[in-house]
C-alpha positions in Angstrom: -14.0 17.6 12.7 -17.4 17.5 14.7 -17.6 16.6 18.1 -20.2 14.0 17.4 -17.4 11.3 15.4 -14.9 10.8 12.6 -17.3 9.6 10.1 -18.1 5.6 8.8 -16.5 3.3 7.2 -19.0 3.7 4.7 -18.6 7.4 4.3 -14.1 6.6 3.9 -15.0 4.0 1.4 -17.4 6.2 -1.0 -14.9 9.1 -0.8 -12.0 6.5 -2.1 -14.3 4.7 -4.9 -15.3 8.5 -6.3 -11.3 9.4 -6.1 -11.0 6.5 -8.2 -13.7 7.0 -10.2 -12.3 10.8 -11.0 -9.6 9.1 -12.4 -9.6 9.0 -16.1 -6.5 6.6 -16.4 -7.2 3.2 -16.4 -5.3 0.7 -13.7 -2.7 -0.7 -14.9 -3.2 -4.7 -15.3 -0.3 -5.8 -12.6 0.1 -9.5 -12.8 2.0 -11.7 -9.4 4.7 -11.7 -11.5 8.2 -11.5 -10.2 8.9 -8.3 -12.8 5.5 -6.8 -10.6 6.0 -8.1 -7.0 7.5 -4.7 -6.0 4.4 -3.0 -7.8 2.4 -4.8 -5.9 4.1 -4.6 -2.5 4.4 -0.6 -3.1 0.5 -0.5 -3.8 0.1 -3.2 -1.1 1.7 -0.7 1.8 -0.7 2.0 0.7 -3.3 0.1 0.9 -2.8 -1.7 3.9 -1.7 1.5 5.3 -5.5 3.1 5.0 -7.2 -0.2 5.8 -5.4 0.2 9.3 -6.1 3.6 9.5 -9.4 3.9 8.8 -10.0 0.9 11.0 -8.9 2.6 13.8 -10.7 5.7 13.3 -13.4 5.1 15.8 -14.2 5.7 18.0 -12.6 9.3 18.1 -9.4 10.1 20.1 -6.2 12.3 20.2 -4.0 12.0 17.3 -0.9 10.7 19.1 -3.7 7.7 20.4 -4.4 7.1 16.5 -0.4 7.0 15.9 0.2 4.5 19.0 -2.8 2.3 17.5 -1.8 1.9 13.7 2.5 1.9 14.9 2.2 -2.4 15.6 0.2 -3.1 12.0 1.9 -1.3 9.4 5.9 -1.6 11.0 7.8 -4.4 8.9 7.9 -6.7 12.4 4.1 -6.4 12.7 3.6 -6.9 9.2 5.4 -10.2 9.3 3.4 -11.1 12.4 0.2 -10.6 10.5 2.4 -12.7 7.6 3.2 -15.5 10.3 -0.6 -15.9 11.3 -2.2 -16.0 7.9 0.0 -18.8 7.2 -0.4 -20.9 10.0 -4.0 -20.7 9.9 -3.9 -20.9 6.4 -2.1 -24.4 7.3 -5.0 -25.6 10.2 -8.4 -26.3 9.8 -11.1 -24.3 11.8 -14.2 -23.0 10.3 -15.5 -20.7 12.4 -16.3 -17.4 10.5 -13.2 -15.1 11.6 -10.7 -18.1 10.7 -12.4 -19.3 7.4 -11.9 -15.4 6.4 -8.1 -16.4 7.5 -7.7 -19.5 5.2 -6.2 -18.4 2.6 -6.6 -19.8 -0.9 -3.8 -21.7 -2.6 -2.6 -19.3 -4.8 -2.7 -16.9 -1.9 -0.3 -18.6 0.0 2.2 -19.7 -3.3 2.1 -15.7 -3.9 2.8 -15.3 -0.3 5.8 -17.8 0.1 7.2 -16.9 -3.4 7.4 -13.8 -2.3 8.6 -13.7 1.2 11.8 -16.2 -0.2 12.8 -14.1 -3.1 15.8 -12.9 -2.5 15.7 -9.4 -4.7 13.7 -7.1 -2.7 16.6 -4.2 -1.7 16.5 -3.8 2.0 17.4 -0.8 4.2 20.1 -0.2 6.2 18.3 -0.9 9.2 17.6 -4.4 8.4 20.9 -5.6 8.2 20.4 -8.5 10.7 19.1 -11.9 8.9 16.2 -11.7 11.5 15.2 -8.0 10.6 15.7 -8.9 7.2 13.4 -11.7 7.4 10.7 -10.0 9.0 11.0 -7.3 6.1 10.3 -10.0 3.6 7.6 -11.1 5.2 5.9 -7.9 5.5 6.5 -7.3 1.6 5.2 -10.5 0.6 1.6 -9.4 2.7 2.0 -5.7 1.4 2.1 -7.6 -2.2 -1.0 -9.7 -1.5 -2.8 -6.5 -0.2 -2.2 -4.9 -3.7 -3.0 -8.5 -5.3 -6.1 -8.6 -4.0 -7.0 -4.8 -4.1 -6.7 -5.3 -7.9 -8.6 -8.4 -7.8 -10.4 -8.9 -5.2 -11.5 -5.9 -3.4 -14.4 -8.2 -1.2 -11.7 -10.3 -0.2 -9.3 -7.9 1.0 -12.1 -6.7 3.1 -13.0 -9.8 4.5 -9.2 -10.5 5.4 -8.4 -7.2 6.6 -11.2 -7.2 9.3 -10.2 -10.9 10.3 -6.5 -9.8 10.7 -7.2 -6.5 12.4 -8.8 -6.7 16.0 -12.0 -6.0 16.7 -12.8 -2.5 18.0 -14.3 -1.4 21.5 -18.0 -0.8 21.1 -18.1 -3.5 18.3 -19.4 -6.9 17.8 -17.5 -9.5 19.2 -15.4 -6.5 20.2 -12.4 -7.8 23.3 -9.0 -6.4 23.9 -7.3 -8.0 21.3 -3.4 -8.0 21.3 -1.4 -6.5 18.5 1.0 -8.8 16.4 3.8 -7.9 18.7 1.8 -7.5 22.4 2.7 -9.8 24.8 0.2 -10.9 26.9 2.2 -9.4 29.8 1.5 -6.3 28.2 -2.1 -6.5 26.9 -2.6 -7.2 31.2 -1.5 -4.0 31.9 -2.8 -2.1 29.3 -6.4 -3.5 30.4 -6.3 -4.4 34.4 -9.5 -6.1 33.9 -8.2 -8.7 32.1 -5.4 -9.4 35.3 -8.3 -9.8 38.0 
């Protein structure tokens, strides 16, 4: 790795669409489907996975920073944070441009809900509490949009990812931007600045 940076976005996003590309198998067609909800949440959490990764690649740090960065948006609580957000601003009615990017469409939403209340996803030990179990739900149901719209919508899951993901230092519109679970007792004392 140079000193100089990680790389683009641009540069991640070329080397993904020519590993695609090298691929001689077709995608399989997955529908929203209850039979495919788990193959979309299991390409969902890869997906989402390297959005939030390669989001946070800039500007360059130490690799325990890049783990302590991508922990709050790809854990199932964060994930149904994210989940909780899309809805309700799916519900208002604002129109500036990082919110319209937020509205999701009806069919969005019905694949979200649908998803989040059906009972047959298998859970893990760990979420044995109804609110742990909840939140797991919830972060399938957006880890099975993710994969919805990577098959069908690739511009879209761009545009949503960069609304739900904060902005990064350096960038447009760039401001120290909470996590899903961040309290804003602990955004102050991550950046004093904001405290004065």
């Amino acid at each position: 790795m140079d000193k100089q940076g990680v790389g683009t976005n641009a540069a991640a996003q070329l080397s993904i669409q020519a590993a695609a590309a090298s691929n001689s198998k077709p995608i399989k067609a997955v529908s929203s489907t209850a039979d495919d909800t788990l193959a979309l949440a299991f390409l969902g959490d890869a997906i989402w996975s390297l959005c939030v990764r390669r989001h946070f690649l800039n500007p360059p740090k130490h690799h325990s920073l890049y783990q302590s960065a991508v922990r709050p948006y790809v854990t199932a609580e964060g994930q149904a944070a994210l989940f909780e957000q899309l809805l309700s601003s799916s519900s208002s009615s604002s129109s500036s441009s990082s919110s319209s990017a937020l509205q999701l469409t009806a069919a969005e939403a019905a694949l979200l809900r649908r998803i989040a209340a059906w009972q047959a996803v298998k859970l893990r030990k760990r979420f044995d509490s109804p609110a742990a179990a909840e939140a797991y739900r919830k972060a399938t149901a957006l880890e099975a949009l993710v994969g919805h719209l990577h098959l069908s919508d690739p511009r879209r899951l761009e545009l949503l990812v960069g609304a739900l993901l904060p902005p990064q230092p350096g960038t447009p519109g760039s401001s120290s931007a909470a996590s899903p679970q961040q309290t804003v007792e602990e955004q102050e004392a991550a950046d004093p600045a904001t405290s004065e």
